[in-house]
C-alpha positions, 0 to 999 in steps of 0.5 A, spaced: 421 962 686 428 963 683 427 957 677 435 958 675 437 957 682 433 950 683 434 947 677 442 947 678 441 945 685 437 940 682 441 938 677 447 938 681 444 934 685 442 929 680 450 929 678 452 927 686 448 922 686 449 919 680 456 919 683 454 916 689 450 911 686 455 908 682 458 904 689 450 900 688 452 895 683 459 894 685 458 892 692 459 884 691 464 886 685 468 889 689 467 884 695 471 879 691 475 883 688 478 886 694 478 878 698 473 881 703 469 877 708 463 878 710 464 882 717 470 886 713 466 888 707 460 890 713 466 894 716 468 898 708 460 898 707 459 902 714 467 907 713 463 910 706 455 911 709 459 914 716 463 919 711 457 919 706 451 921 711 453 920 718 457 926 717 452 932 714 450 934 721 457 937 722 457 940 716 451 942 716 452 945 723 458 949 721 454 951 715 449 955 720 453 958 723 458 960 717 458 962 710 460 955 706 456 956 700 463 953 696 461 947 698 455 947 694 461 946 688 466 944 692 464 938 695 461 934 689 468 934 686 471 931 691 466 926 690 467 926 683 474 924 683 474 920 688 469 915 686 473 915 678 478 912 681 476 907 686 478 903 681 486 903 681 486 902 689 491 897 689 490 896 697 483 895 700 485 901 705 486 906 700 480 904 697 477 906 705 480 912 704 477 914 697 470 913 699 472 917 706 473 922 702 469 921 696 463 921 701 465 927 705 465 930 699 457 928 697 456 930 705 458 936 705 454 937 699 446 936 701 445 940 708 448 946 704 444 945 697 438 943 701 438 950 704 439 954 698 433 951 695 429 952 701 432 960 699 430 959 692 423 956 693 418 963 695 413 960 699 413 954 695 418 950 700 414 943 699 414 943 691 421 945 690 424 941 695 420 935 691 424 937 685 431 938 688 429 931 691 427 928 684 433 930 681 436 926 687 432 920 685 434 921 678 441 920 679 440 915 683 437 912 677 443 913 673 448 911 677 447 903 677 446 903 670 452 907 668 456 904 672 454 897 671 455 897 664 462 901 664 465 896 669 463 890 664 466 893 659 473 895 662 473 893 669 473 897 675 478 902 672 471 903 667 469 908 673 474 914 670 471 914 664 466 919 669 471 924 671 472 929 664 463 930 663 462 930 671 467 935 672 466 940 665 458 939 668 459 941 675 463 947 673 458 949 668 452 948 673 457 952 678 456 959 672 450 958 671 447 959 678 452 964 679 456 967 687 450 965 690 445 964 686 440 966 690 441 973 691 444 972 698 449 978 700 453 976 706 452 971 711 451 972 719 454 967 724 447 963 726 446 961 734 449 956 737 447 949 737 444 949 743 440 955 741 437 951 735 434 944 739 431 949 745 425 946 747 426 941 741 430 935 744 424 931 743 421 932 737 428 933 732 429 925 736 422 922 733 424 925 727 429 922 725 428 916 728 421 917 723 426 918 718 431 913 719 426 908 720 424 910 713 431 909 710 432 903 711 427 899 706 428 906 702 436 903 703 434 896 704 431 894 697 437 897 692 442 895 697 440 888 698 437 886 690 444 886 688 446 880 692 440 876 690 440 877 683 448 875 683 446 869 687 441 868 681 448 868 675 445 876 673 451 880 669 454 887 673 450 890 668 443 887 668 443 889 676 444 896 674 439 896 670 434 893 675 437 897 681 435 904 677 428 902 675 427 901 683 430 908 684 426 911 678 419 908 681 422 912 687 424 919 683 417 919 680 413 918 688 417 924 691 414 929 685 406 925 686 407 924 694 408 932 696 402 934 691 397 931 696 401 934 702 400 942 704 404 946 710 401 943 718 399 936 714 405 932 713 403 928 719 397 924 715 401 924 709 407 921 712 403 915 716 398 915 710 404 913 706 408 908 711 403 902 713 402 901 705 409 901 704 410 895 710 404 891 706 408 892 699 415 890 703 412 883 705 410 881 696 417 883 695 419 876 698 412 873 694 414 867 689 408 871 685 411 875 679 405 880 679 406 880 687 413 881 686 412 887 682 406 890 686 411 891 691 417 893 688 413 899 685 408 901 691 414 900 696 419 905 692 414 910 690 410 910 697 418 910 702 421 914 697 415 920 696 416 922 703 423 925 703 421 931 701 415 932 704 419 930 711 425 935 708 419 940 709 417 938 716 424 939 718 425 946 716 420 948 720 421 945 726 429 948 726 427 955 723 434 958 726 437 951 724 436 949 717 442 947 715 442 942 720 434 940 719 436 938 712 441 935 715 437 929 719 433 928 714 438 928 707 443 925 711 444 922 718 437 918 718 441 914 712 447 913 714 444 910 720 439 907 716 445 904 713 448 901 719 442 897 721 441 894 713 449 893 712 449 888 716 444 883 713 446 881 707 451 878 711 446 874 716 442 871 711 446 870 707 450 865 712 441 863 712 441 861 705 435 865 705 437 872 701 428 872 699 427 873 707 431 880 707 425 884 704 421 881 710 425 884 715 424 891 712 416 891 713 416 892 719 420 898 720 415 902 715 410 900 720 415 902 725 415 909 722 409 910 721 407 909 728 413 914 730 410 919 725 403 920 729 407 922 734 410 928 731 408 934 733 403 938 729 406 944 727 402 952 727 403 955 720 405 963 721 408 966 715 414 970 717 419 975 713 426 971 712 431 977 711 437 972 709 432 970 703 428 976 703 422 971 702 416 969 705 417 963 709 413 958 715 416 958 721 413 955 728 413 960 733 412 955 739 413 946 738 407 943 741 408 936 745 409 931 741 402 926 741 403 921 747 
């Protein structure tokens, strides 16, 4: 394993989405500050997921047929300048279009980033990709606190104290791994997209319909609880602060989780892992203290824990297409995800009922741990990768899915 390598592409990471995450809290501030209706802010809502997510199949399939290792630095910059200075958006259509770009910036980034680490990581995909995805949870954890506690000392201008550290750290992170950072000489165009889903079709569609199914609690809980604890009179600050033990408890469930999960087993842990998240899910809405916090705990580390072992799983279920394997499960799923959760808030609060929204996400962790067993189960062979000269898993042949 090529430790220096996964640690920057950690950290960078952990940089990226501490910059993504500074929207959390802010979401209501900027619903009021920006006079938007409920529709229009569902509409903003959807620009930046769709930029921020949506989009990382496009790049990740250029990135497989391409050399776009300059995304890796490339991207969270732009992602970095553009959400410091949100703030001085005058208009809310300048403020669309920071956060178009802004979220392009953040998309490009993960499907190029994630494959760099699988190329770090040896035989040991799982655990390296556990830690790419820890430091991912620890930006989350960051963000909303940070920028809640800027934003109530100096406003939304506040967020531009970020832009000097996170560049100077960016840079620093860009030298120390180095051109490449994983000794790649040159890349070779890779095979058409066509050539990548082969035999594939419906087994990279009950992925990512597991791993969209997954996002949208994993989403849902950090999106949602600021509505409510707003209603509840709670300042910027006190929101960010539960928001980042939320995703923290999650940080902590993607190093424990892959632990009990080995190559060709990921199907039982997926499943063993959703229908406890659903029964959590339903005692976030409980008007039990002790209930409540079972539930915020057990449904952000069992959701989350996942996301490096279904990283994983697609990796070897689109060896000629890793990029865009990445892709599906670090990206698109949550952008979609993000689509169907957008909208609720909105509904339930025209219900008068905010509590009624951790319910509604149950039933999608039971959803996806149903869709889970249907994957299929996927034969372990090692072979030589020559771009990484390293030992990978790759599949030979895709079984069936269970039917």
């Amino acid at each position: 394993m090529k430790f220096r390598s996964l640690l920057c592409l950690a950290l960078i990471h952990t940089l990226v989405d501490t910059t993504a995450q500074l929207l959390t809290p802010l979401w209501p501030r900027l619903q009021e500050t920006f006079s938007l209706s409920p529709w229009a802010f569902t509409a903003l809502y959807a620009t930046w997921q769709a930029s921020a997510s949506v989009s990382q199949p496009l790049f990740a399939c250029c990135g497989d047929r391409w050399n776009t290792r300059w995304i890796v630095w490339l991207g969270p910059g732009l992602g970095v300048v553009c959400l410091g200075l949100i703030g001085f958006a005058g208009h809310p259509i300048l403020l669309a279009l920071l956060l178009m770009v802004g979220g392009f910036g953040i998309g490009a980034f993960h499907p190029e980033a994630a494959v760099g680490v699988v190329e770090a990581s040896g035989e040991r995909i799982a655990n390296a990709l556990s830690i790419f995805t820890f430091g991912g949870m620890v930006g989350l954890a960051i963000g909303p606190t940070l920028s809640g506690t800027l934003v109530d000392r100096f406003g939304l201008q506040g967020l531009a104290w970020t832009l000097v550290p996170s560049i100077l750290l960016l840079c620093m992170l860009t030298l120390v791994r180095g051109p490449s950072g994983d000794g790649v000489e040159g890349h070779s165009p890779g095979p058409p997209l066509r050539q990548v889903l082969e035999g594939r079709w419906l087994a990279t569609t009950i992925l990512l319909s597991v791993a969209t199914l997954r996002v949208v609690p994993a989403l849902g809980v950090p999106l949602w609880l600021p509505f409510l604890l707003k209603q509840r009179g709670l300042s910027e600050q006190a929101i960010g602060l539960s928001v980042s033990l939320v995703l923290l408890r999650g940080g902590i469930g993607t190093l424990v989780c892959p632990l009990f999960c080995r190559p060709g087993k990921e199907i039982p842990v997926l499943v063993g892992t959703g229908l406890p998240a659903a029964g959590c899910l339903i005692l976030l809405a409980a008007d039990n203290s002790v209930a409540y916090y079972v539930g915020l705990i057990g449904s952000g580390f069992l959701v989350q824990g996942a996301v490096p072992i279904l990283i994983a799983y697609s990796q070897r279920l689109l060896p000629r297409g890793r990029r865009l394997a990445a892709s599906l499960s670090l990206g698109t799923s949550w952008g979609l995800g993000a689509l169907i959760v957008g909208g609720f808030p909105a509904y339930f609060s025209a219900l008068g009922r905010l509590e009624w929204m951790f319910w509604a996400m149950a039933p999608f962790a039971l959803a996806a741990a149903l869709g889970s067993y249907r994957l299929p189960r996927l034969e372990v062979q090692p072979v030589r990768d020559a771009s990484s000269e390293s030992t990978l898993e790759e599949v030979a042949e895709v079984p069936s899915p269970v039917l």
